[in-house]
BAPALUM-595901 format. One record per residue (C-alpha): residue number from 1; chain; x, y, z. Coordinates in steps of 0.2 Angstrom, whole numbers, plus 2048, in hexadecimal, padded with zeros to 3 digits. Layout:
<pts>
sekol / fike / xx / yy / zz
NUM / A / X / Y / Z
...
</pts>
This chain:
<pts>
sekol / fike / xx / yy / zz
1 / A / 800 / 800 / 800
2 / A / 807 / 812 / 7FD
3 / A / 80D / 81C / 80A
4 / A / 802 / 82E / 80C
5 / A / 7FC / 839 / 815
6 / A / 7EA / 83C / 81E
7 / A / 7E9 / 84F / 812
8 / A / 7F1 / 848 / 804
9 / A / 7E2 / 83B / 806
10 / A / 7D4 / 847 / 808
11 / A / 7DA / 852 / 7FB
12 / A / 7D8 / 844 / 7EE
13 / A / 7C7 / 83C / 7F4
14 / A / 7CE / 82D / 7FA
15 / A / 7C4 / 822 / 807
16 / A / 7D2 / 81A / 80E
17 / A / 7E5 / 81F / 810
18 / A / 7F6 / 816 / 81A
19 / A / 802 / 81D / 824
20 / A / 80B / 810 / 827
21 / A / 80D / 815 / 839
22 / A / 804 / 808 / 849
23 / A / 7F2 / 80E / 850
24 / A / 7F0 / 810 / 863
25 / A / 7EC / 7FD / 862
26 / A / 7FB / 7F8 / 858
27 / A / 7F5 / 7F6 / 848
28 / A / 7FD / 7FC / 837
29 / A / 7EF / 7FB / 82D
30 / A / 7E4 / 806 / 820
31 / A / 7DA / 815 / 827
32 / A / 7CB / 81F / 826
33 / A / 7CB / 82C / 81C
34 / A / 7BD / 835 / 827
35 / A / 7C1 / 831 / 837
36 / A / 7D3 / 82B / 839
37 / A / 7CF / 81B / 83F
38 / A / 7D7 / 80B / 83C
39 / A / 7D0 / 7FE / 832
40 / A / 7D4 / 7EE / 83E
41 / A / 7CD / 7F8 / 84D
42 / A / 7BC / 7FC / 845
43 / A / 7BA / 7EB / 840
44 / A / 7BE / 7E3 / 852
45 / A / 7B0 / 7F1 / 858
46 / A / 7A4 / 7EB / 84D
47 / A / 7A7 / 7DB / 851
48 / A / 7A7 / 7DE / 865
49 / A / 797 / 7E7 / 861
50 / A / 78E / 7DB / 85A
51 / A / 792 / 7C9 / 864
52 / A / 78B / 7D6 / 873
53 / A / 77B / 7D9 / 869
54 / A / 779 / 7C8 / 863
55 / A / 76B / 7BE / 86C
56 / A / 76E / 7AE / 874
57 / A / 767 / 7A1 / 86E
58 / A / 75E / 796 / 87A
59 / A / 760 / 784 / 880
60 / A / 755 / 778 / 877
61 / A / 749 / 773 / 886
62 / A / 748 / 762 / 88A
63 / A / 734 / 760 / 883
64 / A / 73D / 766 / 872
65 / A / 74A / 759 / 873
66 / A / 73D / 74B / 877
67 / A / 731 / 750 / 866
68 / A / 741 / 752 / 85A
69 / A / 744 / 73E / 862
70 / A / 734 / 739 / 860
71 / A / 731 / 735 / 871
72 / A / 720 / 734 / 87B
73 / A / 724 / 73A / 88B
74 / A / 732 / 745 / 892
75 / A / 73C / 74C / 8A2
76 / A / 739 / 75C / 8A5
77 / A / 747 / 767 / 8AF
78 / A / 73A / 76E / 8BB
79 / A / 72D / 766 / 8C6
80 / A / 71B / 768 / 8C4
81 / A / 710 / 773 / 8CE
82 / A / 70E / 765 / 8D9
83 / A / 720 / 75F / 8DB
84 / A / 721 / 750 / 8D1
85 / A / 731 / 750 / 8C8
86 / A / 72B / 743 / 8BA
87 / A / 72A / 73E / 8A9
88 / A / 71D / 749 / 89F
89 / A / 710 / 746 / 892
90 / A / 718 / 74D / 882
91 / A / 708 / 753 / 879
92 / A / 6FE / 759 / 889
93 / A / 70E / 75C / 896
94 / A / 704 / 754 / 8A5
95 / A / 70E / 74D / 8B2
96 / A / 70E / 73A / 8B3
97 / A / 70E / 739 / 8C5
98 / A / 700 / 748 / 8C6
99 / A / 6F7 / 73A / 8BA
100 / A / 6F9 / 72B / 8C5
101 / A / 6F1 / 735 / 8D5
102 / A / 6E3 / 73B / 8CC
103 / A / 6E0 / 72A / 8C7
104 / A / 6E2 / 723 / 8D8
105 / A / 6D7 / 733 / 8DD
106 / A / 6C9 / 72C / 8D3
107 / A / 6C9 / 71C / 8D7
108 / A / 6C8 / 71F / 8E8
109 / A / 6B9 / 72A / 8E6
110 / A / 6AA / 722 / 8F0
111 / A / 69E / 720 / 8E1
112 / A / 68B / 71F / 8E6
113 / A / 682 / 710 / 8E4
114 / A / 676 / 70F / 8D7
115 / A / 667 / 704 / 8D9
116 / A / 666 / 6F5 / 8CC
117 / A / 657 / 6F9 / 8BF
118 / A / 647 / 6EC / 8BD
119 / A / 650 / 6E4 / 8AE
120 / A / 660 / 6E2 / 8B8
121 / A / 65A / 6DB / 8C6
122 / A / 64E / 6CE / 8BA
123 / A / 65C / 6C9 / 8B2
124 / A / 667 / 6C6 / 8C1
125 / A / 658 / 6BC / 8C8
126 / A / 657 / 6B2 / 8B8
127 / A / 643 / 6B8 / 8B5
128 / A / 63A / 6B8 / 8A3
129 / A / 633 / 6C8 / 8A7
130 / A / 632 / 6D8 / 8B1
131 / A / 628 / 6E6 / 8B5
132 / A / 62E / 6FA / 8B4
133 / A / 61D / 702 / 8BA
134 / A / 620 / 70D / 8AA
135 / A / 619 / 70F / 89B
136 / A / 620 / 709 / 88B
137 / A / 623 / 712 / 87D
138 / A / 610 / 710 / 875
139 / A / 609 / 713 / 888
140 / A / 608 / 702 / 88C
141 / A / 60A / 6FD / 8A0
142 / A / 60E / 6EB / 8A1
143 / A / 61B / 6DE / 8A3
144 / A / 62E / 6DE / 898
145 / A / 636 / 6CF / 891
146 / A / 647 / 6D0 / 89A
147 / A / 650 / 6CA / 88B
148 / A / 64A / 6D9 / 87E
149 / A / 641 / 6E4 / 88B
150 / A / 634 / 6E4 / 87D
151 / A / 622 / 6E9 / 887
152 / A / 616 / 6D8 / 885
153 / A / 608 / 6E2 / 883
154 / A / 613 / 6E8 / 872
155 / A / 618 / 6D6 / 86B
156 / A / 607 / 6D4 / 86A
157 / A / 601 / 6DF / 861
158 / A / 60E / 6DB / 857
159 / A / 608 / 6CA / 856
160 / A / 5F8 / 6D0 / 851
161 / A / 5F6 / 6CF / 83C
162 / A / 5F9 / 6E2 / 83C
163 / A / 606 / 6EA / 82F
164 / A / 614 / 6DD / 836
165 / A / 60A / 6D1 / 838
166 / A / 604 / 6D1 / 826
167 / A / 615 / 6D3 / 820
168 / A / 61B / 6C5 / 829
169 / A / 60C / 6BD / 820
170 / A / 612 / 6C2 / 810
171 / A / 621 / 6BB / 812
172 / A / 61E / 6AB / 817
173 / A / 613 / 6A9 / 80A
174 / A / 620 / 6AE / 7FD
175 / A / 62D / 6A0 / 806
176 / A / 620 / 694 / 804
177 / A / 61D / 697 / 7F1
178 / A / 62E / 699 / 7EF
179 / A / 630 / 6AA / 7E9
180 / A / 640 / 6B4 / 7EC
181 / A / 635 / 6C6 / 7ED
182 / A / 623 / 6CB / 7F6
183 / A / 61A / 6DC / 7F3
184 / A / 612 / 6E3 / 805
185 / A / 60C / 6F2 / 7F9
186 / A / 612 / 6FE / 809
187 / A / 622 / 70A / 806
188 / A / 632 / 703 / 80D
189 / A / 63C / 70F / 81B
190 / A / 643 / 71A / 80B
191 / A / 633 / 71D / 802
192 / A / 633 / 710 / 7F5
193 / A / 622 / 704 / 7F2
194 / A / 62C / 6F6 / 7EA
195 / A / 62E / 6E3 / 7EB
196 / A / 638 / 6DC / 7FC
197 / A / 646 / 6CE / 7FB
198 / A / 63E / 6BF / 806
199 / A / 653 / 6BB / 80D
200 / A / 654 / 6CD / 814
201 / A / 640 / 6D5 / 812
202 / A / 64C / 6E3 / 80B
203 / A / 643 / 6EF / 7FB
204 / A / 64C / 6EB / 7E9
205 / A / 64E / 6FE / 7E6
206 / A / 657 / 701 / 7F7
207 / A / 661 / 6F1 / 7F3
208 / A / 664 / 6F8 / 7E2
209 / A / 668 / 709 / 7E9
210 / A / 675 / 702 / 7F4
211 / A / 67E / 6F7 / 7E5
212 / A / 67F / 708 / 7DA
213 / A / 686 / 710 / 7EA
214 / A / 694 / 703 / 7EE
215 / A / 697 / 701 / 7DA
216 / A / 69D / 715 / 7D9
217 / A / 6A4 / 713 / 7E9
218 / A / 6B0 / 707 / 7E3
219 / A / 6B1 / 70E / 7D2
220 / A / 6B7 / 720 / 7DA
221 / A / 6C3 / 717 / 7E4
222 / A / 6CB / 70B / 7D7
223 / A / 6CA / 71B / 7CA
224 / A / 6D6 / 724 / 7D8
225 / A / 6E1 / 717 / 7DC
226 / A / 6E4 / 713 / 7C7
227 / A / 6E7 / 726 / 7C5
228 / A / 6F6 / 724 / 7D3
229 / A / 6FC / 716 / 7CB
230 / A / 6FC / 71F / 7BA
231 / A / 709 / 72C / 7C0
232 / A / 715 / 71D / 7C5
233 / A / 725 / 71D / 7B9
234 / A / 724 / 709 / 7BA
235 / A / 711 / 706 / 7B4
236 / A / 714 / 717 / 7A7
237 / A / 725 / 70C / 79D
238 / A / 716 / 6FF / 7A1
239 / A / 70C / 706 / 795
240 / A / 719 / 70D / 78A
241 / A / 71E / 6FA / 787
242 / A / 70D / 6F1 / 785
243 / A / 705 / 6FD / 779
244 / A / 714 / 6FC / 76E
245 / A / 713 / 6E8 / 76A
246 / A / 70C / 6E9 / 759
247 / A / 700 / 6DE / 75B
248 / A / 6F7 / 6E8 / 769
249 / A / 6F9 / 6F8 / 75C
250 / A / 6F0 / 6ED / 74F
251 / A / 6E2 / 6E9 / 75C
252 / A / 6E0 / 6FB / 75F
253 / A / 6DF / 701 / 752
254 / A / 6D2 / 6F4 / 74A
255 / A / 6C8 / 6F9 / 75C
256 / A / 6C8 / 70D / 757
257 / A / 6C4 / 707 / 745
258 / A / 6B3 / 6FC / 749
259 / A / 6AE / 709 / 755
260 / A / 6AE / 716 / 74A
261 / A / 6A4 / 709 / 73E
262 / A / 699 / 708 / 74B
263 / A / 697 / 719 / 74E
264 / A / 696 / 71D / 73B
265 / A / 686 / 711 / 738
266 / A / 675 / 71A / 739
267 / A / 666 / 712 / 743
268 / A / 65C / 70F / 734
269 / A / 66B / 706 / 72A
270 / A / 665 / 6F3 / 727
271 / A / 673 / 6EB / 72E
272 / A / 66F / 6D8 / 727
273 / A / 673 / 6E1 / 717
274 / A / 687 / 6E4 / 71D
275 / A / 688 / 6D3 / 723
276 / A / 68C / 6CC / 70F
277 / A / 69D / 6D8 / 70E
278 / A / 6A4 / 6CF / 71D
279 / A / 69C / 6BF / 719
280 / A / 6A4 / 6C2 / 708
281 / A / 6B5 / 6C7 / 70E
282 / A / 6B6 / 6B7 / 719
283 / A / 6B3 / 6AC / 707
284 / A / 6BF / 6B3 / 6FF
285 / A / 6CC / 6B3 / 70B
286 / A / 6CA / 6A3 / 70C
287 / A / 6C9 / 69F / 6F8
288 / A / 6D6 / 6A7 / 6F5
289 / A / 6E3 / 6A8 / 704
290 / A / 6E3 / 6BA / 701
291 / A / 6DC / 6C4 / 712
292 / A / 6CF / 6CE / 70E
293 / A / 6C6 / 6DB / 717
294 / A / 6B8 / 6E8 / 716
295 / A / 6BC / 6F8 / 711
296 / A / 6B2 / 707 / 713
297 / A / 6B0 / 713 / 701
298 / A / 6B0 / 723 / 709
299 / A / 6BC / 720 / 719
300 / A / 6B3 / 723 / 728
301 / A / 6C1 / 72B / 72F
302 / A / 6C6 / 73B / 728
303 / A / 6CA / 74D / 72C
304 / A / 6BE / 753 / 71D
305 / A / 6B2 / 746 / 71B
306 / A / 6A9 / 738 / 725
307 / A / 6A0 / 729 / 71B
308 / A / 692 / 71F / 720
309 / A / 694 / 70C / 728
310 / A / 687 / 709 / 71A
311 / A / 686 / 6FA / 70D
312 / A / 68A / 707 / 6FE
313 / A / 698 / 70D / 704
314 / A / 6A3 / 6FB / 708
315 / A / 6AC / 6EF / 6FC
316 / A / 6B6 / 6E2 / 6FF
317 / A / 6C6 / 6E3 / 6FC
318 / A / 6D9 / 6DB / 6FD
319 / A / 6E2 / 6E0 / 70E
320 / A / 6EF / 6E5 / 707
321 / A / 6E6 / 6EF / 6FB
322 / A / 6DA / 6F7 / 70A
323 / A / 6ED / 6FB / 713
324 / A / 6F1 / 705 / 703
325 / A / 6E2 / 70E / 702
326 / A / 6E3 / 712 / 715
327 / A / 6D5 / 721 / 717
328 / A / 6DB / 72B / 708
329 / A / 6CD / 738 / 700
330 / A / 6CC / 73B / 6F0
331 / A / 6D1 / 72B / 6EC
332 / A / 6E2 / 724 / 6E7
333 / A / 6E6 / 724 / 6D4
334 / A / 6E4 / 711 / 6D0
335 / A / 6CD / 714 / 6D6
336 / A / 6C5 / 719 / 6C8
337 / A / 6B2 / 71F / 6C7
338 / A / 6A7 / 712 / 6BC
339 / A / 693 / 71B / 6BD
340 / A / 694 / 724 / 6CD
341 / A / 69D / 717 / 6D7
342 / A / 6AE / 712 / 6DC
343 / A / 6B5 / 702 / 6D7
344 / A / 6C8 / 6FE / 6DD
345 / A / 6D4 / 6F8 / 6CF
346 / A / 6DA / 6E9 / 6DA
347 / A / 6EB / 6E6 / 6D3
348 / A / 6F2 / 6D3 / 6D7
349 / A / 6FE / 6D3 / 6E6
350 / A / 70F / 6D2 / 6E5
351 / A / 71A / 6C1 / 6E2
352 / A / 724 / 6B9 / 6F0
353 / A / 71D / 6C5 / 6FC
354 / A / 711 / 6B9 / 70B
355 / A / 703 / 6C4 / 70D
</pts>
């Protein structure tokens, strides 16, 4: 560094300047150019300044260190408020011992003696029936069955060919024709006035109600689990693989094809006047050892037109002259048109190809 003075160092505008003489602490360092001070010492101020500013960081408390473990309980440092220096509950920070003494506490609280009801004492007496004093539900004062605590006066009633009676009737009467259904004529707990199953005396709309239920159910369920699967690299080279194989591609595609056959026939098409052209194209294949197929005039797969699955618009023809043709509109070169149709040119297939 170069030797100058503290005016020399103002006069230029400099921000620093060297003596090369010793501070009062002993350093020969640069100095400010606005104060005179030394680098070194303003440094060791700062410093100073700031580890007396900082904040202490505190110690982790035991509680802390018994979550980050994973622990259930821990030690605390302090007693509780009764004294108990124990282990603690981590999610509620009782104490264990204060835990145990209310326990105890309780137990040992004299509990008042609760007289046995009717039914109970019946039962301990090994009776048939008992008698409450009370009325029932349907105002009935009588003696209980100490099994069910049903009123008797209520069994029979029920007993009786009322509305239960008579579908009890019903019923029996269906088991002894031996029908699978009975009709009461009476709407069932939803609301629906339909035929009962005899095995359950449940309505064939609930049942059917509950099926859909469980059927969406399951579907919503199995359509969530195959959309996680989906997203799996494994099952997605899964894919990648299977609907490669040629032969899965041919299937495919012949699917997509006879699909939008299907959707290309009209409703008021006679369809036992297409059934020749394939019945035709299964003869000659077999005449001739020459696979051939059914192909469509006017494809029904095109970006500017769309044919009809129709008997005028189909022709048999040679497979591998339907593959040539593919869904070309107009026409390739070797159609020609004779009277408003359009009548392939079949040339003979190649020699020495196995087609």
């Amino acid at each position: 560094m170069r030797i100058e003075s503290y005016t020399a160092a103002k006069t230029r505008g400099a921000r620093y300047y060297f003596t090369g003489k010793p501070c009062k602490h002993g350093h020969v360092d640069r100095r400010l150019t606005a104060n005179g001070s030394c680098v070194t010492c303003l440094n060791a101020t700062q410093r100073a300044f700031y580890y007396r500013r900082r904040p202490v960081r505190p110690a982790l408390s035991p509680r802390t260190i018994a979550r980050a473990a994973g622990e259930r309980y821990y030690m605390p440092a302090r007693p509780c408020r009764r004294g108990h220096l124990a282990k603690r509950l981590m999610s509620t920070r009782v104490c264990t011992a204060c835990s145990r003494e209310n326990g105890l506490k309780e137990r040992q609280r004299p509990r008042p003696a609760h007289p046995l009801s009717p039914r109970r004492a019946a039962k301990l007496r090994g009776a048939t029936y008992y008698f409450t004093g009370e009325p029932c539900k349907r105002g009935h004062v009588a003696r209980r069955v100490t099994s069910s605590g049903k009123c008797r006066r209520c069994t029979y009633e029920e007993r009786r060919p009322g509305r239960k009676g008579r579908h009890q009737a019903l019923r029996r009467d269906a088991l002894r024709r031996g029908a699978k259904y009975y009709f009461t004529g009476e709407p069932c707990k939803r609301g629906h006035t339909d035929q009962r199953s005899v095995s359950n005396y449940a309505c064939l709309t609930c049942q059917r109600e509950d099926r859909n239920k469980r059927y969406w159910t399951r579907r919503h369920h199995n359509l969530a689990k195959l959309r996680q699967r989906r997203h799996k690299p494994a099952f997605q080279q899964w894919q990648r693989t299977y609907y490669a194989r040629p032969d899965v591609r041919a299937q495919r595609n012949a699917d997509a094809i006879r699909a939008y056959a299907d959707r290309s026939m009209p409703a008021w098409v006679d369809q036992e006047a297409i059934l020749p052209f394939y019945q035709e194209a299964i003869r000659l294949t077999a005449a001739t050892g020459i696979a051939h197929e059914v192909d469509h005039i006017v494809p029904v797969v095109h970006p500017d037109v769309s044919g009809l699955h129709v008997p005028w618009n189909l022709q048999v023809v040679p497979h591998y002259e339907n593959r040539r043709k593919k869904n070309c509109f107009p026409w390739p070169p070797h159609y020609v048109f004779l009277e408003g149709v359009v009548v392939p040119q079949l040339p003979s297939p190649p020699t020495g190809v196995n087609w």
